[in-house]
C-alpha positions in Angstrom: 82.4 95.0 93.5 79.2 94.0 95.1 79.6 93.0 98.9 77.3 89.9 98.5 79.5 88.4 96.6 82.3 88.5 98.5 83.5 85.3 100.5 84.0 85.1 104.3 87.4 85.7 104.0 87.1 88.3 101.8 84.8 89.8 104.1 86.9 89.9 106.7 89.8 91.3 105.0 88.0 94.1 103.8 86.6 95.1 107.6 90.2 94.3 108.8 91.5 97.3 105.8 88.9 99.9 106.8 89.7 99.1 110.2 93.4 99.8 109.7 92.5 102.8 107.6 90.1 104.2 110.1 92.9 103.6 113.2 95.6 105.4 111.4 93.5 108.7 110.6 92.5 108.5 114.3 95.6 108.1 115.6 97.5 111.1 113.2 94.1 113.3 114.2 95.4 112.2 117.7 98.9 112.7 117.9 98.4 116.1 116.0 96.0 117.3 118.9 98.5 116.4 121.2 101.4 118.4 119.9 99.3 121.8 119.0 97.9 121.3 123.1 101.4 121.0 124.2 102.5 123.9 121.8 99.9 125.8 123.8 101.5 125.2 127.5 
């Protein structure tokens, strides 16, 4: 699938699903950082 073919909408819906994809791995990387630091205490 080339990119210059997509329309707008399409556009956007593909940034809006890497978005989503890129938030969850940040916030599981998160929350895993979280309970190995309070493991630690």
């Amino acid at each position: 699938m080339r990119l210059n073919k997509l329309t707008p909408t399409q556009m956007k819906r593909k940034m809006k699903h890497m978005l989503g994809i890129h938030e969850r791995t940040f916030k599981v990387k998160h929350i895993k950082r979280q309970s190995l630091w309070l493991k630690a205490q």
